[in-house]
C-alpha positions as MATLAB code, in Angstrom:
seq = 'XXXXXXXXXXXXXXXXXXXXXXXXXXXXXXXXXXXXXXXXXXXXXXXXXXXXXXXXXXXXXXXXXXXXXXXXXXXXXXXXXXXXXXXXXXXXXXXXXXXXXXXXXXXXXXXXXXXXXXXXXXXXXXXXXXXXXXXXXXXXXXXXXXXXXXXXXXXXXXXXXXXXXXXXXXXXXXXXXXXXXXXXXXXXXXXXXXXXXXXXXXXXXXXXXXXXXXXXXXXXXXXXXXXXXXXXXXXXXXXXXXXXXXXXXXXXXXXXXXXX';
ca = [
       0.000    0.000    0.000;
       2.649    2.514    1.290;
       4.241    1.686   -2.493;
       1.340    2.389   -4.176;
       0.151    5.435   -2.936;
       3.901    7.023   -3.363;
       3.525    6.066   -6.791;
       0.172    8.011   -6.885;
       1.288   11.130   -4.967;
       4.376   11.236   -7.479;
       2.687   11.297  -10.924;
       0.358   14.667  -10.014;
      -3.544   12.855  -10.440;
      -5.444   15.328  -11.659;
      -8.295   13.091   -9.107;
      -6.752   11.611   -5.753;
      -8.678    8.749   -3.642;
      -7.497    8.196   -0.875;
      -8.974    5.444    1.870;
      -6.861    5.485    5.413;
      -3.577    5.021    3.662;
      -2.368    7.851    6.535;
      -3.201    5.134    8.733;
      -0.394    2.559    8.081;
       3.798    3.885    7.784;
       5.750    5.021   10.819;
       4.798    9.039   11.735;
       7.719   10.113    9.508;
       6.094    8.321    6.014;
       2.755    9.971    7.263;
       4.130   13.270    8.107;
       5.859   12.850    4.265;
       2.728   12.038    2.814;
       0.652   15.052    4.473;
       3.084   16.780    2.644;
       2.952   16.057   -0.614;
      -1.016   15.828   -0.427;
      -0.916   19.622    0.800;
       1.080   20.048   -2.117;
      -1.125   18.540   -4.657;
      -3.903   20.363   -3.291;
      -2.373   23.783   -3.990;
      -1.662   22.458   -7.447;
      -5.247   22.149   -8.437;
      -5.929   18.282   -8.027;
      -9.082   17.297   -6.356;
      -8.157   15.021   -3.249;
     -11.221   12.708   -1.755;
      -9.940   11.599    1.556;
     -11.577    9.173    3.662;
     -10.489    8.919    7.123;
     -11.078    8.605   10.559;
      -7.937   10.691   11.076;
      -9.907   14.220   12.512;
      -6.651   16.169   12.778;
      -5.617   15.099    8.969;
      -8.966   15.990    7.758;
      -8.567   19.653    9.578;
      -5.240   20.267    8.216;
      -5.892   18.846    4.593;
      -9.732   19.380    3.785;
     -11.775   22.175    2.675;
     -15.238   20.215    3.067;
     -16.137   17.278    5.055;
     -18.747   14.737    4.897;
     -19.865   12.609    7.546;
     -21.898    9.338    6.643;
     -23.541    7.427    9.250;
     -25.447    4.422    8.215;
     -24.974    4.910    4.525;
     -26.686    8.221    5.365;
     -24.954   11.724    4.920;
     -25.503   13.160    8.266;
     -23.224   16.274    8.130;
     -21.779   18.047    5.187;
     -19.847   21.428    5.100;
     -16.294   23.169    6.120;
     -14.479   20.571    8.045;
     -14.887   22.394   11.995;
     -18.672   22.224   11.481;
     -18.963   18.450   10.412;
     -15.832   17.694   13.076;
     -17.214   19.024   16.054;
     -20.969   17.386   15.244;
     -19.211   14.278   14.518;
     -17.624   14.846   18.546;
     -21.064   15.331   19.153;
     -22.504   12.358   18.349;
     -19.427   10.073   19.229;
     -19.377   12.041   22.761;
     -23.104   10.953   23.341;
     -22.827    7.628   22.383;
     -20.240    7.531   24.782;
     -22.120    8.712   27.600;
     -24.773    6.351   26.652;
     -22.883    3.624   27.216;
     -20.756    4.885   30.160;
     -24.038    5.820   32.512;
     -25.484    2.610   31.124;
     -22.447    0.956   32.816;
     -22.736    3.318   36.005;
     -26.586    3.238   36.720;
     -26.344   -0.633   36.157;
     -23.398   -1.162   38.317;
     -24.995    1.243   41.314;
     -28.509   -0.795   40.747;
     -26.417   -4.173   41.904;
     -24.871   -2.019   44.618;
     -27.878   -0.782   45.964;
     -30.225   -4.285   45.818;
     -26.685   -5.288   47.547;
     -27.256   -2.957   50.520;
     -30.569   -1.325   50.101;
     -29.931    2.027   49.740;
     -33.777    2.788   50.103;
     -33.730    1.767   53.348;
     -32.819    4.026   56.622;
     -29.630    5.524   56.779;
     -27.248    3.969   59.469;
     -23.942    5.994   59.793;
     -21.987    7.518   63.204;
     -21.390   10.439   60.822;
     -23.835   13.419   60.656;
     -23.326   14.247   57.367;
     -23.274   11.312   54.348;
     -22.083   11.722   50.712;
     -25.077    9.857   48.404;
     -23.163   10.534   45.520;
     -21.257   12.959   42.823;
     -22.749   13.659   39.271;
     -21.033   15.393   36.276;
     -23.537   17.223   34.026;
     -23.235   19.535   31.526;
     -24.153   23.234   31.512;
     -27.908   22.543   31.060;
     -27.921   19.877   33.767;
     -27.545   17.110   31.600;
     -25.822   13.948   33.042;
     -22.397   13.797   31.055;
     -19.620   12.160   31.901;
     -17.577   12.412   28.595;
     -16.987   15.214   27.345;
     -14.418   18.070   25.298;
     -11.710   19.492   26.238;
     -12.543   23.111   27.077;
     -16.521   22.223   27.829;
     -18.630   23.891   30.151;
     -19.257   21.363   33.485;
     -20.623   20.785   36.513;
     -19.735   18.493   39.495;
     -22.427   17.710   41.796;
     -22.093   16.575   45.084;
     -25.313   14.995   46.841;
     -25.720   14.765   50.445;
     -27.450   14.096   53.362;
     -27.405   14.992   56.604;
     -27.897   13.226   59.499;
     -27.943   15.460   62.342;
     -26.965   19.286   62.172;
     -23.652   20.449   61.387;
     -21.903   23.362   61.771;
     -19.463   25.255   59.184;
     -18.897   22.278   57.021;
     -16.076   22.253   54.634;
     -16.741   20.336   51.087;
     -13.887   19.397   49.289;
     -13.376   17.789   45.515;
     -10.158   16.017   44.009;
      -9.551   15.411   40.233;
      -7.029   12.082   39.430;
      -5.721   10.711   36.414;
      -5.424    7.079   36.141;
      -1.928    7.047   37.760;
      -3.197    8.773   40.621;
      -1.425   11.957   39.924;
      -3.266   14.910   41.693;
      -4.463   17.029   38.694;
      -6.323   19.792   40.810;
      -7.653   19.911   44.457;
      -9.597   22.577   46.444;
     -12.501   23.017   48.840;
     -15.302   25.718   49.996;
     -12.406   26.710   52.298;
      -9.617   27.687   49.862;
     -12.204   29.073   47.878;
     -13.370   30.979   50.717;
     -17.261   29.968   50.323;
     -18.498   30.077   54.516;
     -21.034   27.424   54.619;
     -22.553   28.014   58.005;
     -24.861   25.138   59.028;
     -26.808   21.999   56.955;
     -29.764   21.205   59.331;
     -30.348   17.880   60.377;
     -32.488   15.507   57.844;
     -31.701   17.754   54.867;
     -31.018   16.512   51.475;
     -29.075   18.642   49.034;
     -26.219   19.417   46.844;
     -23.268   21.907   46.239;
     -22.108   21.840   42.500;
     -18.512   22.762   41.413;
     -19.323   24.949   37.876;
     -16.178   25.135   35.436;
     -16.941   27.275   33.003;
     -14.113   25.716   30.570;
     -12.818   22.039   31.543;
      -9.101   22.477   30.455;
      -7.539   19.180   30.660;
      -5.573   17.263   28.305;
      -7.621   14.359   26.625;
      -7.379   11.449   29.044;
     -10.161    9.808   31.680;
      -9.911   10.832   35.146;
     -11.396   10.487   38.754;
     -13.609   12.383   40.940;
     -13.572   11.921   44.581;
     -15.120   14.680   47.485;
     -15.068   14.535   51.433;
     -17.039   16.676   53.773;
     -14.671   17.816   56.761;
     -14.750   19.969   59.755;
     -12.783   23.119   60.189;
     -10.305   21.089   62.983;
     -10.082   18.865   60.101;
     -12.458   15.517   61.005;
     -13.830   13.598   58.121;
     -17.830   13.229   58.282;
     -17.684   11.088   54.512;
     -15.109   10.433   51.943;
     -16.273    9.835   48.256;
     -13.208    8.012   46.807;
     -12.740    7.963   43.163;
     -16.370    6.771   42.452;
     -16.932    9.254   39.378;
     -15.162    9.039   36.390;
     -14.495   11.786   33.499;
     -13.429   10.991   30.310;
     -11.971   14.031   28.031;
     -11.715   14.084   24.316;
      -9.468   16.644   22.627;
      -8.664   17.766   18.426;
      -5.075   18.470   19.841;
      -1.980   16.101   20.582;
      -0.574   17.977   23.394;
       0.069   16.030   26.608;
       0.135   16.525   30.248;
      -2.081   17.326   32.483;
      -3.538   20.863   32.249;
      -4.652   22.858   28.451;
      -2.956   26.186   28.919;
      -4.542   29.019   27.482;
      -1.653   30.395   25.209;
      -0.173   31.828   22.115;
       3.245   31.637   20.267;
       5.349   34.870   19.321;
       8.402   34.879   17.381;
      10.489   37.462   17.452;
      13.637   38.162   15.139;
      17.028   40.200   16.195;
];
């Protein structure tokens, strides 16, 4: 294949298919081939690309069209088509992730009958944490640079005074990505009654990770530091991202070169 298609790059088609050949070669034959396409492409011929490759379709394409089903679901310039395509690949993906959740928390609760009276020596109990998006949807994949919520529920027992929530974001490796609480942020809580139900959400207006799947987990604490209810890692958040750049943390930035 990789043969082939240098033979067809070479000659100057004044027509170019091309079906995931930018999938197969080592990055330095795909890099080549990019190339040469983008060179083609300036020279007039008509290149029809089909690919899974996103990022090749951005840099190379002037119109894409997504078929789903043998149907053309999207057509138009290639951010349009790329970031409904996200869409739809984002809410499958939540589909199936919740799916997995709800059914998974179903067992747990005919396991210890979570509609039954709560027995706990602490006064305040964590029921659960929820990710939604900025309409209150239930998400839990979602873009890099999205608009999201975390939730947590509670429920308290008896009355509490000045309690302190706190939230921690993990990667897989267990690598702290960001921590903080209601007192870093300096948000005075001054007393949950006893027997209420409610929630405190976490908004983040843009969700600037690096595409990877992390972990939610939350505590409630006093202010000498006692821990009512720990929420360990029970929430995860999966990330997508167009970009290739790695870490932990999308910084907002720019590039400037300056000469002399």
């Amino acid at each position: 294949m990789r043969l082939a298609f240098s033979v067809a790059i070479m000659v100057e088609p004044d027509v170019l298919l091309i079906d995931e050949v930018l999938a197969v070669g080592d990055s330095a034959f795909q890099q080549k081939c990019m190339e040469q396409l983008i060179k083609l492409k300036t020279k007039g011929t008509t290149i029809v690309f089909v690919s899974h490759d996103l990022g090749a379709m951005k840099r190379l394409c002037d119109r894409v069209i997504w078929i789903h089903d043998s149907k053309i679901v999207s057509d138009g310039k290639p951010k349009d088509t790329i970031d409904k395509y996200l869409e739809f690949l984002g809410e499958e993906e939540n589909k199936r992730l919740l799916g997995e959740k709800h059914s998974s928390q179903e067992e747990e609760s005919s396991k210890i009958g979570l509609d039954s009276p709560l027995i706990t020596d602490n006064k305040i109990k964590i029921m659960n944490v929820r990710l939604t998006n900025e309409i209150g949807e239930e998400k839990i994949s979602f873009m890099s640079g999205d608009t999201a919520c975390i939730k947590i529920n509670y429920r308290a027992i008896t009355k509490v005074n000045n309690p302190i929530f706190s939230l921690t974001i993990s990667n897989l490796e267990g690598i702290t990505c960001y921590s903080t609480s209601t007192l870093i942020d300096h948000l005075n809580i001054a007393e949950i009654v006893s027997d209420e139900i409610g929630s405190i959400q976490f908004y983040i207006p843009s969700l600037d990770l690096v595409a990877n799947t992390y972990l939610i987990s939350a505590s409630i604490l006093n202010e000498s530091g006692y821990v009512y209810d720990v929420f360990e890692e029970g929430t995860a958040l999966k990330v997508s991202s167009l970009s290739e750049d790695v870490g932990i943390v999308k910084l907002k930035h720019a590039w400037k070169l300056e000469r002399g």
